[in-house]
Backbone as CSV, one residue per row, in Angstrom:
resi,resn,N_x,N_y,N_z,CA_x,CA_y,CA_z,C_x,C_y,C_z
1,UNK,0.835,-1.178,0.000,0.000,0.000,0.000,0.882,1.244,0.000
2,UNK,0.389,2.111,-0.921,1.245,3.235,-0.745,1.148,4.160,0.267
3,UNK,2.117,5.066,0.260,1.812,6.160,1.711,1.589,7.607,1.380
4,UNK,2.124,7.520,-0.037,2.510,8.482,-0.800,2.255,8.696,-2.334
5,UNK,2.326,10.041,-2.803,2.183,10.321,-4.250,3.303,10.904,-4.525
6,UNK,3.807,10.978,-6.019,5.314,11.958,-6.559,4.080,12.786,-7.703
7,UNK,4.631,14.462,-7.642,4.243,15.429,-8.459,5.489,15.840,-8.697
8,UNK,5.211,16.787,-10.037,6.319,17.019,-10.673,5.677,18.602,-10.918
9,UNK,6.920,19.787,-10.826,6.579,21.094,-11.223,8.382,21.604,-11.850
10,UNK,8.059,22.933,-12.791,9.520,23.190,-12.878,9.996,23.644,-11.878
11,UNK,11.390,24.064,-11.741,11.790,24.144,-10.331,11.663,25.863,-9.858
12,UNK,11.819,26.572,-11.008,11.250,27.912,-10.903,9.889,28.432,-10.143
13,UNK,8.795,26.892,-9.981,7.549,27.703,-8.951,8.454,27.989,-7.987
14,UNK,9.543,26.865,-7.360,9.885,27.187,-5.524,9.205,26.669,-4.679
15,UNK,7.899,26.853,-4.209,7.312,25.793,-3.528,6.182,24.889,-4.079
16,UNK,6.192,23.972,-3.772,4.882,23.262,-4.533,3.521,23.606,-4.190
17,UNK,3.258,23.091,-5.496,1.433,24.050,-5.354,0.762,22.851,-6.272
18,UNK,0.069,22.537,-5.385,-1.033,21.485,-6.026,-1.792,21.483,-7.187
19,UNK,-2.301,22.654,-7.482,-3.186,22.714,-8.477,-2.083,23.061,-9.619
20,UNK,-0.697,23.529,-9.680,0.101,23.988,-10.908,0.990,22.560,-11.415
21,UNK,1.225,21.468,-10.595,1.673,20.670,-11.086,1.176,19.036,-11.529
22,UNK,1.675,18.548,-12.361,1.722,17.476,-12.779,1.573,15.994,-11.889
23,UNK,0.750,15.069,-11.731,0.970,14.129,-10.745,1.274,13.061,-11.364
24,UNK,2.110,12.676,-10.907,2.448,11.197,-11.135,2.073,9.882,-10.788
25,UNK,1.883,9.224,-11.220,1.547,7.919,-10.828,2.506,6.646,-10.146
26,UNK,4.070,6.494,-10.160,5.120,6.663,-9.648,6.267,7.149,-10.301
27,UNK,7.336,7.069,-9.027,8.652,7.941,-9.374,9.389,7.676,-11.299
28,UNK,9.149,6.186,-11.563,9.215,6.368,-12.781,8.633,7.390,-14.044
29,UNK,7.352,7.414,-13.261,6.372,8.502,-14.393,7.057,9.596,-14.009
30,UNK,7.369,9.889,-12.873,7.843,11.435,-12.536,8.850,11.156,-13.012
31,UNK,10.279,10.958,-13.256,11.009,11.524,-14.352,10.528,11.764,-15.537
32,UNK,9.747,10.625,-16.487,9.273,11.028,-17.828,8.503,12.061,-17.731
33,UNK,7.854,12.632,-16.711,7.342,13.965,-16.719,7.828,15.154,-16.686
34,UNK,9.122,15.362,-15.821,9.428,15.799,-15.781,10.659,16.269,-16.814
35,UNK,11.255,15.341,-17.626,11.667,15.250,-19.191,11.013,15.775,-19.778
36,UNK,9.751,15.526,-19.730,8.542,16.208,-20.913,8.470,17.539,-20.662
37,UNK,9.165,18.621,-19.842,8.871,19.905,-19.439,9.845,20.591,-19.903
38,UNK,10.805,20.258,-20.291,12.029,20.657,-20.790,13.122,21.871,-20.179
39,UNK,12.768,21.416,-18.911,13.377,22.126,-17.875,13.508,21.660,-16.668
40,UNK,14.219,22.416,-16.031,14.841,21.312,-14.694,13.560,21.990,-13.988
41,UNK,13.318,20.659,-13.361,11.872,20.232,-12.626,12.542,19.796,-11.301
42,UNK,11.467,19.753,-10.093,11.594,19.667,-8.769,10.637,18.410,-8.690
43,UNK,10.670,16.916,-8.500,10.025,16.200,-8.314,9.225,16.037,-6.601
44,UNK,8.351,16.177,-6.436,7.912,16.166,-5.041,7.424,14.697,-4.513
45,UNK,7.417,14.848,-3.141,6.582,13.576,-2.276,5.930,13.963,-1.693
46,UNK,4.781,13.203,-1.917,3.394,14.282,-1.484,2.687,12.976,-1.046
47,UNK,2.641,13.178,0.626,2.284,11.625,1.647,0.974,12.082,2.057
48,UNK,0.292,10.821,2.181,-1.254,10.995,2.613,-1.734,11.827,3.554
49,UNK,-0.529,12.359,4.667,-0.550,12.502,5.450,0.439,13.407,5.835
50,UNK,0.548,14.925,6.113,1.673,15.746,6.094,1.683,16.275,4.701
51,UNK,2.926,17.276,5.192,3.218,17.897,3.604,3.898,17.775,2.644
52,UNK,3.930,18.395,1.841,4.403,18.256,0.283,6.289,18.142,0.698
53,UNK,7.058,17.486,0.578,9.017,17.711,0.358,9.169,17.390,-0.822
54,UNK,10.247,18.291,-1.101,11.274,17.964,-2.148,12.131,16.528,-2.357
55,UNK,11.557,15.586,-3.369,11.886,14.446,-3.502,13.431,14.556,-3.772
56,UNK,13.334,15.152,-5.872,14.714,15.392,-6.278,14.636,16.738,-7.117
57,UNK,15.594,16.771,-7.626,15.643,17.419,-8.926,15.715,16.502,-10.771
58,UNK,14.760,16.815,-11.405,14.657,16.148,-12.629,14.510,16.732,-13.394
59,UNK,14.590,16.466,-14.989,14.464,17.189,-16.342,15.687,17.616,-16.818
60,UNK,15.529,17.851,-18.136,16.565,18.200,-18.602,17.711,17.403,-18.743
61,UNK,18.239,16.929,-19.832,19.176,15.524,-20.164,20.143,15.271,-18.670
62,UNK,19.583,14.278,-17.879,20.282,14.362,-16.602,22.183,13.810,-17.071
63,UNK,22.110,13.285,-18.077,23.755,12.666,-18.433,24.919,14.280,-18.639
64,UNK,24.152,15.230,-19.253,24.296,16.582,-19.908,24.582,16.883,-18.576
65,UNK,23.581,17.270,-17.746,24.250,18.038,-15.886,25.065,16.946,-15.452
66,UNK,25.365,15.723,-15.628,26.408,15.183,-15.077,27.821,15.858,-16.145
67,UNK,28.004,15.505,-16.842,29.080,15.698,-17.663,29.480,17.684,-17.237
68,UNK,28.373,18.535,-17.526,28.817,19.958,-17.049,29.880,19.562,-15.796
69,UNK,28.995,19.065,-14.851,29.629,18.827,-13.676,31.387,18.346,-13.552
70,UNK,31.438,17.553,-14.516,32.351,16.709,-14.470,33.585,17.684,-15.246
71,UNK,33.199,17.824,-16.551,34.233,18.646,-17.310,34.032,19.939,-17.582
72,UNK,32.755,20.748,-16.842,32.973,21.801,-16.744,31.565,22.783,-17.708
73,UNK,30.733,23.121,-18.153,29.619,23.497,-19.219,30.447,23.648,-20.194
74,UNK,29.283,23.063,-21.092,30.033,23.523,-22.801,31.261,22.702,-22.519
75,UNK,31.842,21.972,-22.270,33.528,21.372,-22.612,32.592,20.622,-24.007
């Protein structure tokens, strides 16, 4: 049984807001959702019970922000 739901918003709202984002059905759907926005997205956990936290960060070719990371943007 679950305890919990994952929503997905870009990360520019800042806090989550129920009615502006995307829900997911699980954390798998929330990345492909958050891919589909074409911007770095804030994936949330949103429990039956209590409030909305910041799961992760998603969107946007996650291999691409690894590699910036690694060798620097644009290398």
């Amino acid at each position: 049984m679950f305890t919990s739901n994952f929503a997905v918003q870009p990360a520019t709202f800042g806090s989550f807001d129920e009615w502006g984002c995307e829900w997911a059905i699980d954390l798998q759907h929330a990345y492909r959702l958050a891919d589909a926005f074409g911007e770095p997205c804030v994936v949330w956990c949103v429990p039956h019970n209590g409030a909305a936290y910041k799961w992760c960060r998603a969107g946007v070719d996650q291999v691409e922000q690894i590699a910036d990371l690694l060798f620097g943007v644009d290398a």
